[in-house]
Every structure is written in structure tokens, then in C-alpha cells.
FILUMLUM-346050 format. One record per residue: x, y, z of N, C-alpha, C in turn; residue in one letter. Coordinates in pm, whole numbers, padded with zeros to 5 digits, always signed. Layout:
% residues N
XYZXYZXYZA;...
//
This chain:
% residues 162
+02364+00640-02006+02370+00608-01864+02228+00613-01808X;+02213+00564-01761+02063+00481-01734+02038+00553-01557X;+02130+00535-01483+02107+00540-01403+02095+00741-01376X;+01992+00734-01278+01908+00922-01279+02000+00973-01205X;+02013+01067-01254+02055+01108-01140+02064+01177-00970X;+01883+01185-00963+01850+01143-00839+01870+01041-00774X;+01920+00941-00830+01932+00753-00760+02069+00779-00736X;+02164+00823-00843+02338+00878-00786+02348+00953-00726X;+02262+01083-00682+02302+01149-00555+02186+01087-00454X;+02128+00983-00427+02070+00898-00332+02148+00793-00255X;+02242+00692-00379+02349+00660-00355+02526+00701-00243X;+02548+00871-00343+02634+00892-00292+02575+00966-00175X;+02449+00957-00132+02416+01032+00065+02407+00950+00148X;+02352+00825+00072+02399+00676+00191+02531+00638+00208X;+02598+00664+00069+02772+00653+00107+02815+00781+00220X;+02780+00837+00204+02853+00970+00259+02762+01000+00452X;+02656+00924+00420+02542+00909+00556+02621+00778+00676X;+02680+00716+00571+02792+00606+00620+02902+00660+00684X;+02963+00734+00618+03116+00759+00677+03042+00890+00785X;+02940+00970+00751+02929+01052+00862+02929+01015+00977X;+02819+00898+01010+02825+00835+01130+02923+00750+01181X;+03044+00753+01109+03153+00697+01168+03207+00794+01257X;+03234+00935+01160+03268+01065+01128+03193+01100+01311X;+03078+01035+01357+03014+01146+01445+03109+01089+01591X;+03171+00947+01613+03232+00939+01689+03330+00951+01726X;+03333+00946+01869+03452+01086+01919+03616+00975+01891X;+03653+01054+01911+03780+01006+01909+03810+00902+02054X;+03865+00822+02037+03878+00724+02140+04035+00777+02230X;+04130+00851+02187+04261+00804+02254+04227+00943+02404X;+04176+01070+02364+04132+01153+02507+04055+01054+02563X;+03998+00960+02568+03905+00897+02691+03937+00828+02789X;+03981+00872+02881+04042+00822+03023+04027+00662+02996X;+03914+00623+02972+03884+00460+02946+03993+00375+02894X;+04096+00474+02834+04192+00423+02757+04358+00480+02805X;+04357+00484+02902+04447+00582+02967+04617+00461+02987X;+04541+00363+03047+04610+00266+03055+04728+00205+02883X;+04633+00258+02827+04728+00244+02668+04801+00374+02630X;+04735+00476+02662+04801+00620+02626+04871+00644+02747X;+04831+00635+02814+04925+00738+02942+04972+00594+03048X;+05064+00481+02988+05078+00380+03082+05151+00418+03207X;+05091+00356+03354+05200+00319+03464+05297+00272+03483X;+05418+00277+03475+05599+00274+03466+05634+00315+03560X;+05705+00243+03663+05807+00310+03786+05728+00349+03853X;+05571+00301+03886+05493+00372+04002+05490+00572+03960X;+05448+00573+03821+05422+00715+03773+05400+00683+03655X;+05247+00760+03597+05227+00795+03501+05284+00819+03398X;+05334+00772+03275+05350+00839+03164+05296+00959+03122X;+05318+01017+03056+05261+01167+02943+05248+01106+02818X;+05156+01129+02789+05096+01095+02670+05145+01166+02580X;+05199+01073+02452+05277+01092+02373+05213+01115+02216X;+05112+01028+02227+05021+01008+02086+04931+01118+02018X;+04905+01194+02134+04806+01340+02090+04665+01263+02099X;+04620+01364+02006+04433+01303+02015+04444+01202+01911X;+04522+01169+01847+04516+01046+01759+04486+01074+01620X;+04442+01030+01549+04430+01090+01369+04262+01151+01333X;+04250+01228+01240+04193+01300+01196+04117+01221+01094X;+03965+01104+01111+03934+01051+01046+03872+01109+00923X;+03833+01218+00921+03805+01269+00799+03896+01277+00691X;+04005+01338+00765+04145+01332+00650+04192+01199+00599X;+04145+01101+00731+04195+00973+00669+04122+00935+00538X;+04006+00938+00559+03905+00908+00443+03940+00979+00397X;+03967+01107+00318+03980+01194+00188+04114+01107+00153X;+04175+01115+00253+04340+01037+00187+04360+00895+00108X;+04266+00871+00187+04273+00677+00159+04197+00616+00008X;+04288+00645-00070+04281+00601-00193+04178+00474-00240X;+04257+00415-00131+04132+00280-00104+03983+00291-00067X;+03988+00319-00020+03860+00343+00054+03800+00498-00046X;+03853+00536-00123+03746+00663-00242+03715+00513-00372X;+03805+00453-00363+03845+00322-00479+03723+00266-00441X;+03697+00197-00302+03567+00141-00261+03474+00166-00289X;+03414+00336-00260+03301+00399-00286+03275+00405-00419X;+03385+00422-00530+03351+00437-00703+03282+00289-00738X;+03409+00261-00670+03335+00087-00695+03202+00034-00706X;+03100+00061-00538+03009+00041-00483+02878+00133-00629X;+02936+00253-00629+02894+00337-00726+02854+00289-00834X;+02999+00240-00900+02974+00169-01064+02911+00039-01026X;+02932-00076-00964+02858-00161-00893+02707-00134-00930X;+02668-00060-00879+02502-00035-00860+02466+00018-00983X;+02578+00087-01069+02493+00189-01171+02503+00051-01302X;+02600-00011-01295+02594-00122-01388+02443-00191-01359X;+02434-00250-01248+02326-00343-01183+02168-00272-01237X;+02161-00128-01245+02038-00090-01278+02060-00067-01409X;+02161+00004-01463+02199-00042-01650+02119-00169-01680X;+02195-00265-01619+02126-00390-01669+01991-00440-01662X;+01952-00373-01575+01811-00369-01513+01728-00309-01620X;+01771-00230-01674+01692-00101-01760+01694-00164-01923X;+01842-00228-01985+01838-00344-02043+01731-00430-02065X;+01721-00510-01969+01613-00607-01941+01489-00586-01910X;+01442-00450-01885+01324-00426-01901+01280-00347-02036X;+01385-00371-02124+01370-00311-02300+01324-00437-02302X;+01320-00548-02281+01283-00682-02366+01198-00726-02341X;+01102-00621-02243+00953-00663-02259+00900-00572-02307X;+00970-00480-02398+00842-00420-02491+00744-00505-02614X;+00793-00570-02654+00721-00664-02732+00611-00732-02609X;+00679-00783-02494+00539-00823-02433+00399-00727-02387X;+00470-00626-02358+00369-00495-02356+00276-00459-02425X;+00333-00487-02581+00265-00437-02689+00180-00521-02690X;+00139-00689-02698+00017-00778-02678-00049-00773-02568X;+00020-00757-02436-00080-00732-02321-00155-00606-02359X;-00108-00534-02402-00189-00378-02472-00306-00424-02559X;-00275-00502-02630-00361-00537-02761-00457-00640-02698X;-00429-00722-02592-00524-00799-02541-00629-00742-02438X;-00551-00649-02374-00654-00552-02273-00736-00520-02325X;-00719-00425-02487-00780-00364-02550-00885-00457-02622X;-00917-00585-02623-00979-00605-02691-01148-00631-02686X;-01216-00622-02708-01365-00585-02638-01419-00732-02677X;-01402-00831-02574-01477-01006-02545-01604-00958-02618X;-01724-00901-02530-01887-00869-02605-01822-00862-02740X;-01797-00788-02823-01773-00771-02919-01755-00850-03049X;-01641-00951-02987-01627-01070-03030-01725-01153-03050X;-01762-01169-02953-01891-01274-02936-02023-01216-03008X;-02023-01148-03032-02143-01119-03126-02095-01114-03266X;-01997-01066-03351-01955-01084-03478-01935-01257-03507X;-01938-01213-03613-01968-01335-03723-01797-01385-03741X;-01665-01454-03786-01597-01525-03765-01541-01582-03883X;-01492-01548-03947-01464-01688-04051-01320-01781-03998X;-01284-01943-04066-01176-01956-04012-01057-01920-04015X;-01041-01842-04112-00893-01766-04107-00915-01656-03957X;-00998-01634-03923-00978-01562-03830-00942-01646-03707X;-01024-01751-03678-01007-01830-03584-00833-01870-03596X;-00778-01936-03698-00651-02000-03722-00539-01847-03698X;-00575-01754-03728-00505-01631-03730-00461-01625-03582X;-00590-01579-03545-00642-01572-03296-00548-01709-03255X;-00566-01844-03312-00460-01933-03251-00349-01961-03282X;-00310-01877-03356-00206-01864-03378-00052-01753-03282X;-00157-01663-03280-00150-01528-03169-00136-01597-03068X;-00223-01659-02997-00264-01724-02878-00118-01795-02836X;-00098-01887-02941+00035-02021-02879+00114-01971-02908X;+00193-01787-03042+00328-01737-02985+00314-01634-02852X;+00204-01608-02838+00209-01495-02704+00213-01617-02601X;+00160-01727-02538+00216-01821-02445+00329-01869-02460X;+00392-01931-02539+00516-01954-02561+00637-01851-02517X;+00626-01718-02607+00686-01613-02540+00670-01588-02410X;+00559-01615-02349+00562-01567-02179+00633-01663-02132X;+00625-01794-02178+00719-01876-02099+00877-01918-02132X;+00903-01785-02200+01027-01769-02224+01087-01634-02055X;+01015-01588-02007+01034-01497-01912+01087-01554-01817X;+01195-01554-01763+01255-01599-01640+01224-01532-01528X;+01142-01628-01426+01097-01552-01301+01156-01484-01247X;+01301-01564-01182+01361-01431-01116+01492-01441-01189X;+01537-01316-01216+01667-01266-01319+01762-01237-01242X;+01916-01267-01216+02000-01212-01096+02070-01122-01235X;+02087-00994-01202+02152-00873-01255+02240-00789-01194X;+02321-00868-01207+02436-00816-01113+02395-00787-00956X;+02413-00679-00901+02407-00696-00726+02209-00678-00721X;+02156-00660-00853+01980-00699-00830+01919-00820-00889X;+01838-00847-00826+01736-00989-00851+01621-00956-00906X;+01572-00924-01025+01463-00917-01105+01366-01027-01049X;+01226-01027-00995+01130-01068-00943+01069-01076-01094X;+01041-01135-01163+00918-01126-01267+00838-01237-01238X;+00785-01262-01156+00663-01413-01142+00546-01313-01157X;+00517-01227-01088+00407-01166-01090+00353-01106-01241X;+00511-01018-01340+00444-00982-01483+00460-01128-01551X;+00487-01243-01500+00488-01354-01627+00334-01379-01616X;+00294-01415-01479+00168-01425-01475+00077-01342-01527X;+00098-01214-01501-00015-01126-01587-00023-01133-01752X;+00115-01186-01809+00125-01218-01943+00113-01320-02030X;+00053-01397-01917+00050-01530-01980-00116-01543-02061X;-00123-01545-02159-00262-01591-02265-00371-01607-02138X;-00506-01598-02162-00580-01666-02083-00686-01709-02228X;-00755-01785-02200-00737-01894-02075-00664-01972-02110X;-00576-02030-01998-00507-02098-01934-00552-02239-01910X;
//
């Protein structure tokens, strides 16, 4: 399981930061504003209010099967989406490993040693599968409820020069 578990209890405080602020408003049926539905006029006299303060939204949410069903959902939802995410960023270790090897490589260096052509045919050889492979990278990746942006590492991976 891929996903930290700092990101699942980050997750479940925006879920739970959600229902609080539902959670913080008052109950609607005590508010005179609403009197006309709870306590209607009949026969030139008030009704008595029959309904009480109305339901107990917290209990509703613990109760509502549906709505805990929602939140697992939203949960596995996201933890799949960065699974896959975590997936797909295993499949640029091979690109890593040549951007590594190309960073590393000291140009002066080159340019002053001597060359034979197997070396040259070897280097272009390197050269056209490391471009090829970069342009196997799909810019942007949809992964379930995330969109992988890669324009920016295709570009940094692409051979130079270009």
C-alpha cells in the first residue's frame, strides 16, 4: 500500500473537516424563521409544535451506511489513484538511471581524449535509444481521479542536443 499514511489521515481530516462544518450548523426547525412550517396557523391559533428540534445530524451520519459507503469509497478512490501514481513513477527508473549517467558525464573531458569509432558508434547508439525512450513518455497520464503532468521531466530527458 503505497499510499502514507500521513496522506490517509490528511484525507480522512478533510473528510471529517467536511461533515464538521455541516456538523457546525444549527439546527434549522427551533428557528422562528421557520415557524410557519413547525408551528402552522389553523383556526386563527397557533399550532404546538410537534416535530421537536428535528434529527441529530451526527447520528445521522454515523447511521447512514451510505454516506460511511461514500467516504470508503472517496478513500479507496484516492488511495488507488496514488497506487497508480507510485506505479508509474517505477517506470522511470530506467530513465533516471541515464539522466544520472548523462549528468555525470564530464563534456571537458571528452573533448580532450582521444576516441576510437567503436566509441563514437557505441555514444550513438546510446544517444537514439535514450531519445526514442523519452519519446515514449506520455505528457500528461490520467490515473484514475490524478493527471500525471510529465512535459516538464520528458523535456529534461530528452538527449541533447536536440
Amino acid at each position: 500500500m503505497f499510499l502514507s499514511l500521513s496522506l490517509s489521515k490528511g484525507i480522512h481530516h478533510v473528510i471529517n473537516s467536511f461533515q464538521e462544518t455541516l456538523l457546525s450548523i444549527d439546527n434549522l426547525i427551533p428557528d422562528g424563521a421557520f415557524d410557519n412550517f413547525t408551528r402552522p396557523y389553523i383556526n386563527e391559533k397557533y399550532e404546538d409544535k410537534t416535530c421537536g428540534d428535528g434529527p441529530d445530524l451526527r447520528n445521522m451520519f454515523t447511521a447512514d451506511y451510505h454516506f460511511q459507503d461514500l467516504i470508503k469509497d472517496c478513500s479507496d478512490s484516492l488511495e488507488a489513484g496514488f497506487n497508480a501514481a507510485k506505479i508509474y513513477a517505477d517506470t522511470f527508473d530506467e530513465f533516471h538511471r541515464f539522466y544520472v549517467t548523462n549528468e555525470n558525464t564530464d563534456i571537458d573531458a571528452l573533448k580532450v581524449e582521444q576516441h576510437d569509432v567503436e566509441f563514437f558508434a557505441t555514444s550513438l547508439a546510446t544517444y537514439t535509444r535514450q531519445e526514442k525512450i523519452a519519446q515514449l513518455i506520455d505528457a500528461k497520464k490520467p490515473l484514475g481521479l490524478l493527471m500525471i503532468d510529465s512535459t516538464h521531466t520528458k523535456t529534461k530527458l530528452e538527449p541533447s542536443p536536440r
